[in-house]
C-alpha positions in Angstrom: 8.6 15.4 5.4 5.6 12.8 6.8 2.5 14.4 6.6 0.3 14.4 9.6 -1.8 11.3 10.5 -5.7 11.6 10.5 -7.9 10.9 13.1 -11.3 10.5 12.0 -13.2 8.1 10.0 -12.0 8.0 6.8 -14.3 8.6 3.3 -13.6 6.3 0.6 -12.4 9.2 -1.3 -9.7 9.0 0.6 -8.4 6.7 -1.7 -6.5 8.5 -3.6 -7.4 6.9 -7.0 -11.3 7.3 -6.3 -10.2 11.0 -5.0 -8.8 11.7 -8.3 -11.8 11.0 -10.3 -14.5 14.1 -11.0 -17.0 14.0 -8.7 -19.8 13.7 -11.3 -17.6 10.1 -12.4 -16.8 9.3 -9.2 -21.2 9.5 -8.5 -21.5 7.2 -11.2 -19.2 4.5 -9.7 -20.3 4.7 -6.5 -23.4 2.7 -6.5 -20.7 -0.7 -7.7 -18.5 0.3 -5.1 -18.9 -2.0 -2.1 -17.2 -1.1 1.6 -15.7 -3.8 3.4 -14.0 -4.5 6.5 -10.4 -6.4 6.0 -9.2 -8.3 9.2 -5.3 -8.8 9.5 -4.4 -11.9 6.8 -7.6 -12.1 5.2 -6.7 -13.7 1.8 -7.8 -11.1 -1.4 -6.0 -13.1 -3.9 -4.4 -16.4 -4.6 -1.8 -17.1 -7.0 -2.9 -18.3 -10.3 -6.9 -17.9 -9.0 -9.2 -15.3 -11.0 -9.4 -11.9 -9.9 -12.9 -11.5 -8.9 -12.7 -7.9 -7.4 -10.4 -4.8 -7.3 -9.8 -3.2 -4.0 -8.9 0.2 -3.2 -7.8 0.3 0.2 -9.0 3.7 2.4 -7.0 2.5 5.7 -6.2 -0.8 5.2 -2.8 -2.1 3.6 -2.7 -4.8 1.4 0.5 -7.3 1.4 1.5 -8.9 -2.2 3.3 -12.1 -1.6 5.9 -13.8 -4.5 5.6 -17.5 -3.6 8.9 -19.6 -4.6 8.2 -23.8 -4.1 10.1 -24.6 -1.1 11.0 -21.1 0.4 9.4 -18.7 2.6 6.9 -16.1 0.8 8.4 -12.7 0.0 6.4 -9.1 0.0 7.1 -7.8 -3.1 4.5 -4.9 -2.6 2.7 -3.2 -0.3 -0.5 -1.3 -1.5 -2.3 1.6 0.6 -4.9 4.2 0.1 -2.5 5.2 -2.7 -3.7 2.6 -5.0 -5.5 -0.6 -5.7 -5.4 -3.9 -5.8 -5.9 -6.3 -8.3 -4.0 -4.5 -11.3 -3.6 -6.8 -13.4 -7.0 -7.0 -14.1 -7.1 -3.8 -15.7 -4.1 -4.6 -17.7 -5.9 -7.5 -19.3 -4.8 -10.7 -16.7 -7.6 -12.8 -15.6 -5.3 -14.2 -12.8 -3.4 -13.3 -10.0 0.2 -13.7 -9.8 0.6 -13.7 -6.5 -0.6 -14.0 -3.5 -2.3 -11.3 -1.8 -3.6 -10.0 2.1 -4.9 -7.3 4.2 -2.1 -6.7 6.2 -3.3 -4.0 8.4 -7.1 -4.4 9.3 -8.9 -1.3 8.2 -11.5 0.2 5.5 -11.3 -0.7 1.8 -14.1 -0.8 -1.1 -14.3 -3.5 -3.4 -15.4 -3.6 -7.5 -16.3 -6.3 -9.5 -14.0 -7.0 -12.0 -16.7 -7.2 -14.4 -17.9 -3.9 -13.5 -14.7 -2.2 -14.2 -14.6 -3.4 -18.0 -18.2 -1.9 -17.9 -17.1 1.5 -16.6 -14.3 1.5 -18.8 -15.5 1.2 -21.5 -17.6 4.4 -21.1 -16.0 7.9 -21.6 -14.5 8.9 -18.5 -11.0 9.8 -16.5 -11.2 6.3 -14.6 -8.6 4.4 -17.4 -6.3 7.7 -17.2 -6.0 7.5 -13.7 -5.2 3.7 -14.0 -2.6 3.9 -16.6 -1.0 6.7 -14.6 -1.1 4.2 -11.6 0.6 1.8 -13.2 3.1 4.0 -14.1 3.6 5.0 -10.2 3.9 1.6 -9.5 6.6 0.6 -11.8 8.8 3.6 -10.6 7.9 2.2 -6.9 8.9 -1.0 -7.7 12.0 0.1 -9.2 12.8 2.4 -6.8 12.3 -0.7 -4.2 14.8 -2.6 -5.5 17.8 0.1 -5.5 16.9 0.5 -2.0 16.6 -2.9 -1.1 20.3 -3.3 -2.7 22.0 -0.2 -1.4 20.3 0.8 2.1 20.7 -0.4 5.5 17.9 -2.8 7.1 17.3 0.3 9.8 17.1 2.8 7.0 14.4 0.5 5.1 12.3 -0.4 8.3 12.3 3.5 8.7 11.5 4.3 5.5 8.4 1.5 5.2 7.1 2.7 8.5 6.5 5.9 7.5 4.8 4.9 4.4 2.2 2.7 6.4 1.9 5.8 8.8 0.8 7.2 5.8 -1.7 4.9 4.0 -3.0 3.8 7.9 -3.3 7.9 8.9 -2.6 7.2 12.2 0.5 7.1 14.4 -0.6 3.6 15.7 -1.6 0.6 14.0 -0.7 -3.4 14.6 2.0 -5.3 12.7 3.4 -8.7 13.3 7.0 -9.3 12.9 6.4 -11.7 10.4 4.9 -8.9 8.2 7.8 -6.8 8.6 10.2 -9.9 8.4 8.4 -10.5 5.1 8.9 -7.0 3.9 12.4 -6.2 4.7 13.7 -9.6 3.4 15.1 -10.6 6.6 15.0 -12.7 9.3 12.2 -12.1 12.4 15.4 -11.6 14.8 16.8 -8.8 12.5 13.5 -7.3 12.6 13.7 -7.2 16.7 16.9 -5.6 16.4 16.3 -3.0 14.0 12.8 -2.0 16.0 15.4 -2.1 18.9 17.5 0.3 17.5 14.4 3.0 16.9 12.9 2.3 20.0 16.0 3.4 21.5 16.6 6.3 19.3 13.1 7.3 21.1 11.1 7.8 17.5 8.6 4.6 18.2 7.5 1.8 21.1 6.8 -1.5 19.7 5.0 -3.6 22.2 3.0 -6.9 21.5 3.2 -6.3 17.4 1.5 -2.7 17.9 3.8 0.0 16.0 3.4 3.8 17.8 5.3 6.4 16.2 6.5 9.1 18.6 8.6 10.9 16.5 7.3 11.3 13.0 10.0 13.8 12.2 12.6 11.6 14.1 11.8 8.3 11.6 11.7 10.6 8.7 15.5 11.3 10.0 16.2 7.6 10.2 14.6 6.7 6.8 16.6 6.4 3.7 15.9 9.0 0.9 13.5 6.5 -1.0 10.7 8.4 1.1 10.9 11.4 -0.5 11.9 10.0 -4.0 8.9 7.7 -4.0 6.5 10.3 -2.3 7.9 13.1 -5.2 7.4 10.8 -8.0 4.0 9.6 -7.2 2.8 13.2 -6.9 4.2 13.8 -10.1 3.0 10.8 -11.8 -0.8 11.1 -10.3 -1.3 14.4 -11.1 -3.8 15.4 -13.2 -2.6 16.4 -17.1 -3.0 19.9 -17.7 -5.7 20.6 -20.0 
């Protein structure tokens, strides 16, 4: 089930990669950990451009773009307080791959990339909690595609929006049609549609590219069973080893 959205200002432990960290670690970090402000389409990353920082988003969501010459951009990924982003730092890239904005304005704290080989390299749970990132990810990813191949636009739109209820902790937050175009890998008059079809069903109200969820429980109902494959799995995979 979608849990319930927050209210208040959110701590950058909220993130749930600097939430996993023991507080004495998480102390240590702090000081290199910068908060920023993103605005809707700030540019993070550019494709083939060095990756400067790592972000981990607290309210904010982050849009990955694939960029094929001569075609519209594609969202491959969507990161929230669930992770980071500029991965491929830690997994030894100097570059980005793709494309990357703030798609939802909100909270996030930035690292220097050069600081995070420093911390690394000391003894500590940071690089556990990484690799096992990266591992969520992957199943994410994977699970994206089977749904992107097998489930209805409706059941996808449903399914996403519940997710960014969840990174956002809110039940209303602003999103273009051209983000959620992007996402769905479908045209912006499918998009209108589909948000037709929930605004009908009574679950949200889309007005002037502001999404309010009305019925969390209702769009839970709507959503494919990715939610609760994805959600399961990324508990699993981000909890912390038994001793």
């Amino acid at each position: 089930m979608p849990t319930p959205a927050a209210s208040t200002q959110p701590h950058p432990r909220r993130n749930l990669l600097l939430g996993a960290l023991p507080e004495d670690e998480y102390r240590r970090l702090q000081p290199a950990l910068e908060p920023v402000e993103l605005d809707v389409r700030q540019q993070l990353y550019a494709h083939g451009k060095p990756i400067e920082h790592l972000w981990f988003p607290v309210d904010a969501v982050l849009s990955l773009l694939a960029v094929v010459e001569g075609e519209a951009a594609i969202e491959v990924a969507t990161i929230g307080h669930e992770g980071l982003g500029g991965l491929p730092a830690f997994l030894g890239t100097t570059e980005s791959p793709h494309d990357t904005f703030c798609q939802i304005a909100g909270t996030a704290v930035r690292l220097a990339t050069g600081e995070l080989r420093r911390f690394l390299g000391q003894d500590g749970a940071l690089h556990d909690v990484l690799h096992r990132y990266t591992l969520a990810t992957m199943i994410q990813l994977a699970q994206n595609v089977a749904c992107n191949r097998l489930h209805t636009t409706e059941e996808r739109c449903a399914r996403w929006l519940l997710q960014t209820r969840d990174r956002v902790g809110a039940d209303e937050f602003t999103l273009t049609q051209e983000f959620l175009a992007q996402m769905l890998g479908v045209r912006r008059g499918t998009v209108s549609l589909t948000a037709g079809v929930l605004q009908q069903a009574g679950v949200l109200r889309y007005t002037r590219g502001r999404i309010t969820v009305l019925d969390a429980d209702g769009l839970y109902e709507a959503a494919c069973d990715c939610y609760d494959v994805i959600q399961s799995e990324y508990r699993r995979v981000m909890a912390a080893p038994e001793a």
